[in-house]
NULORO-489887 format. One record per atom (N, C-alpha, C): atom name; x, y, z; residue number from 1. Coordinates in nm, 3 decimals, padded with zeros to 5 digits. Example, Ala and Ser with C-alpha at 12.3 -4.5 7.8 and 13.67 -1.06 7.14 Angstrom:
<pts>
   atom         u         v         w   seq
      N    01.319   -00.569    00.780     1
     CA    01.230   -00.450    00.780     1
      C    01.320   -00.330    00.780     1
      N    01.285   -00.225    00.708     2
     CA    01.367   -00.106    00.714     2
      C    01.290    00.003    00.787     2
</pts>
This chain:
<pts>
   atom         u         v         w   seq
      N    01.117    03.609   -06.135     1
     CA    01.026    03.717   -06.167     1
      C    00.881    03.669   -06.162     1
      N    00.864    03.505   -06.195     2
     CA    00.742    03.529   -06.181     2
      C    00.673    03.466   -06.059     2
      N    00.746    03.449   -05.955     3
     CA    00.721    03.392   -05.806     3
      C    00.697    03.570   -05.781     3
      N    00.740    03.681   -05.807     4
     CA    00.726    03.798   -05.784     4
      C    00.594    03.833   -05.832     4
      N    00.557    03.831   -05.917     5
     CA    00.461    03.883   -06.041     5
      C    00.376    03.826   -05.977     5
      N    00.371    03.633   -05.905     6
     CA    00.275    03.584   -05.868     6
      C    00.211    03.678   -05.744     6
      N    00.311    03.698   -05.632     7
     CA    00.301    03.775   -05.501     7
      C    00.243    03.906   -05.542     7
      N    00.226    03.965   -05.610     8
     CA    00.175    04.085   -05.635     8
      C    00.037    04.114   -05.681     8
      N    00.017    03.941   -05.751     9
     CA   -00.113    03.929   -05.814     9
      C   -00.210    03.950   -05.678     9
      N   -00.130    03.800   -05.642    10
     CA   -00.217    03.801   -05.459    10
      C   -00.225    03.899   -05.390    10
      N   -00.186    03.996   -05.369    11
     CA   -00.129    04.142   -05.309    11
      C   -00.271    04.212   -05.363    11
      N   -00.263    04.202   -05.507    12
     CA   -00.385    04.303   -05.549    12
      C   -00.526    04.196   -05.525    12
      N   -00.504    04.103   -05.557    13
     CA   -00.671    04.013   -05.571    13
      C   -00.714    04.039   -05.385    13
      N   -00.639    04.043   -05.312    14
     CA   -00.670    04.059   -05.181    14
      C   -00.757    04.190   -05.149    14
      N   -00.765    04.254   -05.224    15
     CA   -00.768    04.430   -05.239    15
      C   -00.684    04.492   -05.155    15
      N   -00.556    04.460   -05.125    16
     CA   -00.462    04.576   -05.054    16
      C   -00.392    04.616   -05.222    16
      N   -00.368    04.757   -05.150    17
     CA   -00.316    04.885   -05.216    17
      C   -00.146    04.862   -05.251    17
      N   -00.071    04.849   -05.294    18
     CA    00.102    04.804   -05.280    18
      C    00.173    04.925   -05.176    18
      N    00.225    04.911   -05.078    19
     CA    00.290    05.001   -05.004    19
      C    00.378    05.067   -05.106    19
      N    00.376    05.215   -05.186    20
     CA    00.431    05.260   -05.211    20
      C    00.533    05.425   -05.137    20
      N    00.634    05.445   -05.174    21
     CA    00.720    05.526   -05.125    21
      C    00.649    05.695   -05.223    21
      N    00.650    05.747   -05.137    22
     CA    00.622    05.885   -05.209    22
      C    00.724    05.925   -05.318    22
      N    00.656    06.011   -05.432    23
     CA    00.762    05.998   -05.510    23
      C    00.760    05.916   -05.666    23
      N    00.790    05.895   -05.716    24
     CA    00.810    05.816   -05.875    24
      C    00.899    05.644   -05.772    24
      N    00.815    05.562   -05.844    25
     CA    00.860    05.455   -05.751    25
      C    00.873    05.372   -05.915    25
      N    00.925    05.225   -05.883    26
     CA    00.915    05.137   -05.980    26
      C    00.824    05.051   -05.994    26
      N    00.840    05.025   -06.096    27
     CA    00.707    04.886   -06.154    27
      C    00.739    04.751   -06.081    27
      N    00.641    04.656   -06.004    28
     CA    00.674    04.565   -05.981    28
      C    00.625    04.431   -06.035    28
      N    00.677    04.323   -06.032    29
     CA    00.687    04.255   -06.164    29
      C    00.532    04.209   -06.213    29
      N    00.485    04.230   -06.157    30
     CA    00.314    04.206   -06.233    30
      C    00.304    04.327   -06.288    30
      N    00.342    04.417   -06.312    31
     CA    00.320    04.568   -06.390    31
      C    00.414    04.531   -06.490    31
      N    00.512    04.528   -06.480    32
     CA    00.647    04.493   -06.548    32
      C    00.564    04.352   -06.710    32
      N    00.515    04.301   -06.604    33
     CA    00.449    04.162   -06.694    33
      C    00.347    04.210   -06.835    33
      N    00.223    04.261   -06.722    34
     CA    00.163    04.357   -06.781    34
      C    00.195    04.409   -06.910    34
      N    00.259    04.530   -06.889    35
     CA    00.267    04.630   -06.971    35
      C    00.368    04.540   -07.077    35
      N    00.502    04.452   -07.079    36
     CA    00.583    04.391   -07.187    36
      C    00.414    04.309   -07.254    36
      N    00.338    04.278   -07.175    37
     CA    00.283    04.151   -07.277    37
      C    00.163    04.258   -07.380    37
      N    00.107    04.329   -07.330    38
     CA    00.057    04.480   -07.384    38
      C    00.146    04.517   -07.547    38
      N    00.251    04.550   -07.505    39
     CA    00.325    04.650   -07.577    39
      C    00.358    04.547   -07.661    39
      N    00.425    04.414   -07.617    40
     CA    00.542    04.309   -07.725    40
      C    00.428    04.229   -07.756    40
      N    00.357    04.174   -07.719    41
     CA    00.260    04.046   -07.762    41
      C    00.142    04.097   -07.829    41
      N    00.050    04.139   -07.764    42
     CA   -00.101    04.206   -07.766    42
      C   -00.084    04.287   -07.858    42
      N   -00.031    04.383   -07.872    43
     CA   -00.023    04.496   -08.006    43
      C   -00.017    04.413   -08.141    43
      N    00.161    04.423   -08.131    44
     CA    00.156    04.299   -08.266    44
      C    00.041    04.171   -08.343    44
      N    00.056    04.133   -08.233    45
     CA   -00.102    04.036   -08.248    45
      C   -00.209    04.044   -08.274    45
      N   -00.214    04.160   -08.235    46
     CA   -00.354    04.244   -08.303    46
      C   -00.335    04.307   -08.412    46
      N   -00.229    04.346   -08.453    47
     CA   -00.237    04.426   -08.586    47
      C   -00.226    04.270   -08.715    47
      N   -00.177    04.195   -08.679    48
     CA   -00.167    04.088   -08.768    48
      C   -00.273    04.039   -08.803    48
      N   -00.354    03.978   -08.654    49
     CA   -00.505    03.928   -08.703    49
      C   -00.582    04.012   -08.734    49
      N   -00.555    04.165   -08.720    50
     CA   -00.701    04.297   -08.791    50
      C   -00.623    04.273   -08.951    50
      N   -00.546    04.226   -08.999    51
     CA   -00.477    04.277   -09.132    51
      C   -00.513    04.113   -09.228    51
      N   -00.526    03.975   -09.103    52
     CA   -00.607    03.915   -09.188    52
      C   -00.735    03.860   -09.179    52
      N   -00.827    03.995   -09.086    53
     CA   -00.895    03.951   -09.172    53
      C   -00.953    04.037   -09.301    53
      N   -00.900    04.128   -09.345    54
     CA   -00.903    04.193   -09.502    54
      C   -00.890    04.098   -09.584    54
      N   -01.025    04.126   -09.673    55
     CA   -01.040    04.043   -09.777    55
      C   -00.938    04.023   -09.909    55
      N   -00.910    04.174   -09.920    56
     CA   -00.836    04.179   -09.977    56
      C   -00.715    04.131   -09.976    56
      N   -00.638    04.148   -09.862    57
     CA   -00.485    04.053   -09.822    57
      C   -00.485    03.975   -09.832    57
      N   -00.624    03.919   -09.766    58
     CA   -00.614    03.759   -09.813    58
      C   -00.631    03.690   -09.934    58
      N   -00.666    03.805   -10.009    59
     CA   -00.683    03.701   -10.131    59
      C   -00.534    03.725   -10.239    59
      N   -00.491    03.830   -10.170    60
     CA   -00.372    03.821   -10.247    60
      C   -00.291    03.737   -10.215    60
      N   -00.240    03.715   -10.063    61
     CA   -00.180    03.679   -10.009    61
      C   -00.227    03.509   -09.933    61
      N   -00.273    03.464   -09.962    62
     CA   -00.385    03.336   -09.934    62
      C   -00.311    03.273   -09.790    62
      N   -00.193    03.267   -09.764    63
     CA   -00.082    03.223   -09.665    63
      C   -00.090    03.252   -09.515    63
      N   -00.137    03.391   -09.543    64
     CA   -00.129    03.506   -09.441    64
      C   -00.188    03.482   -09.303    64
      N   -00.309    03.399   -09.370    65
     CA   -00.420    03.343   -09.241    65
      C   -00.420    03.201   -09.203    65
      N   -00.322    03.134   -09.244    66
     CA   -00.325    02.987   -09.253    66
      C   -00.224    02.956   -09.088    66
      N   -00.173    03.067   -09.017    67
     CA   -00.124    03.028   -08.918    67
      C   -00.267    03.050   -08.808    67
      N   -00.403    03.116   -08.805    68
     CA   -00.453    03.156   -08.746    68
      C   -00.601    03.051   -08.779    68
      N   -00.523    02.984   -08.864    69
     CA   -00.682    02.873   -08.911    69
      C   -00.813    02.982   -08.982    69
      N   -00.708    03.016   -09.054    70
     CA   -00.804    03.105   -09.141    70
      C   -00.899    03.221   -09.085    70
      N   -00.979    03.293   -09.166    71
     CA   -00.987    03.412   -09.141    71
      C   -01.082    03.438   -09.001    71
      N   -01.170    03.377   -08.980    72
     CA   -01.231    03.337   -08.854    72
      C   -01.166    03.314   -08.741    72
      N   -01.027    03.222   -08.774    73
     CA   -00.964    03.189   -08.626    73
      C   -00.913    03.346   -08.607    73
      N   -00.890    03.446   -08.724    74
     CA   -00.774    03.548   -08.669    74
      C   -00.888    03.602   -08.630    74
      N   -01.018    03.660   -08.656    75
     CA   -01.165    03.758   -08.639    75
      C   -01.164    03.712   -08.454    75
      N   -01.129    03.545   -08.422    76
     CA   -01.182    03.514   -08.286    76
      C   -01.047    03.548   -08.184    76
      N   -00.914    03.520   -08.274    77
     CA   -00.814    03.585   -08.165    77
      C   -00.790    03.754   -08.138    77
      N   -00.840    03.767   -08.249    78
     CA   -00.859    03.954   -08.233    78
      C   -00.970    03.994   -08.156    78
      N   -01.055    03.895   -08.116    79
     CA   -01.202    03.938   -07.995    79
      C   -01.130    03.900   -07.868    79
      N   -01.029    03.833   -07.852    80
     CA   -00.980    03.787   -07.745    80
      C   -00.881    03.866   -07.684    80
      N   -00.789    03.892   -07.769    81
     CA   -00.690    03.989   -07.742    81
      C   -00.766    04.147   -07.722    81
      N   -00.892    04.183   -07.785    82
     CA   -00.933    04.265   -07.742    82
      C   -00.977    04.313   -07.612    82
      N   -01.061    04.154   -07.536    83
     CA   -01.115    04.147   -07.419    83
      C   -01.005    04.174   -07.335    83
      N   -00.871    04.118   -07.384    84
     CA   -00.747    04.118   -07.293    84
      C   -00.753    04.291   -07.278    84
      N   -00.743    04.417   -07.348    85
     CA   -00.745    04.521   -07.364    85
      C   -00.782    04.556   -07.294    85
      N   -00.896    04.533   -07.301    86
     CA   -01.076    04.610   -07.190    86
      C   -01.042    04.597   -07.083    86
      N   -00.955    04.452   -07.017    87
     CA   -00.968    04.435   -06.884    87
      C   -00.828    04.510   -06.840    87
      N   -00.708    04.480   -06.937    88
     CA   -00.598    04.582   -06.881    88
      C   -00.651    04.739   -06.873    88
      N   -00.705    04.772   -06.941    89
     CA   -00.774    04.914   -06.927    89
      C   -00.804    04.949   -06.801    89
      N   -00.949    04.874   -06.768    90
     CA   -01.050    04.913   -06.654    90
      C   -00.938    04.868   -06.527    90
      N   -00.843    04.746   -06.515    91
     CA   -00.765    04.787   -06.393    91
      C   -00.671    04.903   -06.381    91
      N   -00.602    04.916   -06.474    92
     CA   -00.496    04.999   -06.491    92
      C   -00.589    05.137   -06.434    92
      N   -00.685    05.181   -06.487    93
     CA   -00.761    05.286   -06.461    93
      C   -00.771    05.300   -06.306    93
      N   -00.875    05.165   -06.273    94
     CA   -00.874    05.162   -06.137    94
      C   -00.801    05.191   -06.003    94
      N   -00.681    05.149   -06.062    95
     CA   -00.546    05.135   -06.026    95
      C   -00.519    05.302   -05.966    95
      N   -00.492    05.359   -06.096    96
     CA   -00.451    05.504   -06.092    96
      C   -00.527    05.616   -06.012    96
      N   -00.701    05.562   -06.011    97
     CA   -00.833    05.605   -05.921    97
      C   -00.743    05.586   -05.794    97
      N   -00.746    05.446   -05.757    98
     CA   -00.721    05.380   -05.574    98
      C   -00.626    05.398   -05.476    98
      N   -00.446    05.463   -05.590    99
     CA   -00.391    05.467   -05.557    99
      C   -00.313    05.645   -05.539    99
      N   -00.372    05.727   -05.597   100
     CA   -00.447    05.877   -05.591   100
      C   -00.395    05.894   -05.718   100
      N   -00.526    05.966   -05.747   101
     CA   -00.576    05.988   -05.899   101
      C   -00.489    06.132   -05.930   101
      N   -00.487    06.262   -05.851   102
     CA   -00.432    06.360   -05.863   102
      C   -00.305    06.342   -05.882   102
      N   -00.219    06.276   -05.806   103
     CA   -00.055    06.228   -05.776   103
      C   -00.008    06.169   -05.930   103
      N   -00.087    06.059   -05.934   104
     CA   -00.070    06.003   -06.054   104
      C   -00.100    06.032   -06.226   104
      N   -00.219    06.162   -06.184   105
     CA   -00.222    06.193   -06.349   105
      C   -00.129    06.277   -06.342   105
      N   -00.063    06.332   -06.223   106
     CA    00.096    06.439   -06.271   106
      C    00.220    06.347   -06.308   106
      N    00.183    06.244   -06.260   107
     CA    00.287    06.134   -06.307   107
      C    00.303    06.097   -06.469   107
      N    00.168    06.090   -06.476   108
     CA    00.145    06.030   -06.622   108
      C    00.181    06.159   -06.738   108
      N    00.060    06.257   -06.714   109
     CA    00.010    06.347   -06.773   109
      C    00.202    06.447   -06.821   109
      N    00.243    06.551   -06.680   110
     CA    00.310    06.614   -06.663   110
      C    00.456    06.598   -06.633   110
      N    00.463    06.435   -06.603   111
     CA    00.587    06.393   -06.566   111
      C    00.667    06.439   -06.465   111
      N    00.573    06.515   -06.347   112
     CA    00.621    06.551   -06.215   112
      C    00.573    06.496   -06.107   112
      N    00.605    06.513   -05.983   113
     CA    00.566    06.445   -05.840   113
      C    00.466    06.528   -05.750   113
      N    00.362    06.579   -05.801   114
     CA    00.337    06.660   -05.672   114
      C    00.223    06.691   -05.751   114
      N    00.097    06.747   -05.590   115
     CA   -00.068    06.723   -05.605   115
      C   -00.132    06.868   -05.709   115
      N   -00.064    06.927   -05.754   116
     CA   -00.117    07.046   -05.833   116
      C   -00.230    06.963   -05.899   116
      N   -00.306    07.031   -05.977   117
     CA   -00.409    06.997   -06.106   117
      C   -00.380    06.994   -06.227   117
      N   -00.285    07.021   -06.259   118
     CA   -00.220    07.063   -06.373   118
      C   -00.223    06.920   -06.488   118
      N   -00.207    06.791   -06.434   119
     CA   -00.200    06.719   -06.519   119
      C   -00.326    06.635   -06.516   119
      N   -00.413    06.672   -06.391   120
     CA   -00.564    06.557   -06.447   120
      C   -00.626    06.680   -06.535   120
      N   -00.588    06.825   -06.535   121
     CA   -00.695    06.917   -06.616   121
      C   -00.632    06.861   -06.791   121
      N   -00.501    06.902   -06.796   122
     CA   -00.431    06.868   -06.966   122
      C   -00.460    06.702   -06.976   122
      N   -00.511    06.607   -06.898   123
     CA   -00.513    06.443   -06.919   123
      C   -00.676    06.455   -06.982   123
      N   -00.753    06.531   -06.896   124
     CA   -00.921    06.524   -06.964   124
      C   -00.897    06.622   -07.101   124
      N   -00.844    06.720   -07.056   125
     CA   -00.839    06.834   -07.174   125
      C   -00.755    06.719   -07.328   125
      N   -00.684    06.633   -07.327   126
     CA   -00.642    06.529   -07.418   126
      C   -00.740    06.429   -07.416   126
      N   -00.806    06.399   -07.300   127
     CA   -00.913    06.317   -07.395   127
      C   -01.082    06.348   -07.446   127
      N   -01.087    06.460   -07.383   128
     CA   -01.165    06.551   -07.489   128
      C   -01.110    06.570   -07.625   128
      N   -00.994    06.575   -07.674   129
     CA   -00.965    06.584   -07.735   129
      C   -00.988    06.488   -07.877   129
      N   -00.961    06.343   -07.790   130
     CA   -00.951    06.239   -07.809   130
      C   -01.110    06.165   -07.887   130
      N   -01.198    06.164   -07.814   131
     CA   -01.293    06.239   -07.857   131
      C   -01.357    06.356   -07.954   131
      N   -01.327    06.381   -07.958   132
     CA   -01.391    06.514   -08.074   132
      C   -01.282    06.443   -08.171   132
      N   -01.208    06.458   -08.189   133
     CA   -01.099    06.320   -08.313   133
      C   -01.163    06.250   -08.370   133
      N   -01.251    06.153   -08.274   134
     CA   -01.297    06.027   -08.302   134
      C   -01.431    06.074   -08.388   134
      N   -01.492    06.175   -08.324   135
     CA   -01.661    06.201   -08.349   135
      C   -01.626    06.258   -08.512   135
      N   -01.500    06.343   -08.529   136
     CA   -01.493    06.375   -08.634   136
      C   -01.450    06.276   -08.753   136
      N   -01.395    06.195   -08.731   137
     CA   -01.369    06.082   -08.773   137
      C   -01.460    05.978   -08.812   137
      N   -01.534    05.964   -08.762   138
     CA   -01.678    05.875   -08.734   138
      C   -01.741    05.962   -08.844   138
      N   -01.816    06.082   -08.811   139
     CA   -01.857    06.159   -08.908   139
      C   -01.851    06.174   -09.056   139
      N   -01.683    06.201   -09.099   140
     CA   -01.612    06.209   -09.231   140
      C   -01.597    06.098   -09.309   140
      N   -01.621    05.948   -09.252   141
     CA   -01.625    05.825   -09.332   141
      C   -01.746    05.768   -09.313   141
      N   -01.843    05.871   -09.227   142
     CA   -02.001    05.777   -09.252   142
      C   -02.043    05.847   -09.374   142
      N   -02.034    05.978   -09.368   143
     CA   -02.064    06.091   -09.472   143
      C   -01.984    06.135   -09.613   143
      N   -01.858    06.076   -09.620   144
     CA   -01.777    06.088   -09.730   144
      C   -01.690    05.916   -09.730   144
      N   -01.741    05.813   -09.744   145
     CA   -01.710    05.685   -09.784   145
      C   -01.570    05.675   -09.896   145
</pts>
C-alpha cells in the first residue's frame, strides 16, 4: 500500500490529474492514507493536546501532559497537527476544484453522479450556514462570557 500511496504522491506532485472512470470511483491509496491519518490519528490527537492544555485538567490531573512534555509540548503539537489540517484542507479543496467541482460537490453534497447544481447550491447554502453559526457564536461568548 505504500509503494501505491508513494506512486500517487508522484502522480499528483507532477501536476497530472488521476485518470478517473466516470461515475463514483474509489480512493486510491494516498487518499485512503490521507483521510485514515485525518480521521484515526489527527483528530484524536488534537482533542487530547486542546484538553491539555486546560489549566484546569491539568491541575487536577497533573499526569495528563507529562506524555507531551508538558503543557507547551501539547500547545506546539496542537500547532502542528493543525498546520497538518490547513494543508489537507487547501489540497483536498483543490483537488475537488481540478478534478470538476460541479461532478464532485454532487458527489459530496447530494450523493449522486451527475452535473445538475443541486449539490454545489445546498454545499454553499451549508456553508453559509456554517458561517452565520460561527458569527453567532463568536458574538454570544464575546458579549455574554
Amino acid at each position: 500500500m505504500l509503494v501505491q500511496a508513494w506512486n500517487a504522491f508522484v502522480h499528483y506532485a507532477s501536476f497530472h490529474l488521476p485518470p478517473e472512470p466516470n461515475g463514483f470511483y474509489g480512493y486510491n491509496a494516498l487518499q485512503q492514507l490521507a483521510y485514515f491519518s485525518v480521521v484515526f490519528a489527527f483528530a484524536p490527537l488534537s482533542i487530547v493536546t486542546g484538553a491539555s492544555m486546560s489549566p484546569a485538567l491539568v491541575n487536577r490531573f497533573p499526569w495528563f501532559t507529562k506524555p507531551f512534555g508538558g503543557r507547551q509540548g501539547a500547545r506546539s503539537i496542537h500547532f502542528i497537527l493543525m498546520n497538518f489540517y490547513f494543508a489537507f484542507l487547501h489540497v483536498h479543496v483543490i483537488l475537488v476544484v481540478l478534478t470538476g467541482f460541479r461532478r464532485n460537490m454532487n458527489h459530496i453534497v447530494m450523493g449522486t453522479d451527475d452535473l445538475r447544481p443541486e449539490g454545489m447550491i445546498w454545499g454553499f447554502v451549508g456553508l453559509v450556514g456554517v458561517l452565520i453559526y460561527w458569527v453567532g457564536a463568536h458574538y454570544v461568548s464575546w458579549y455574554s462570557p
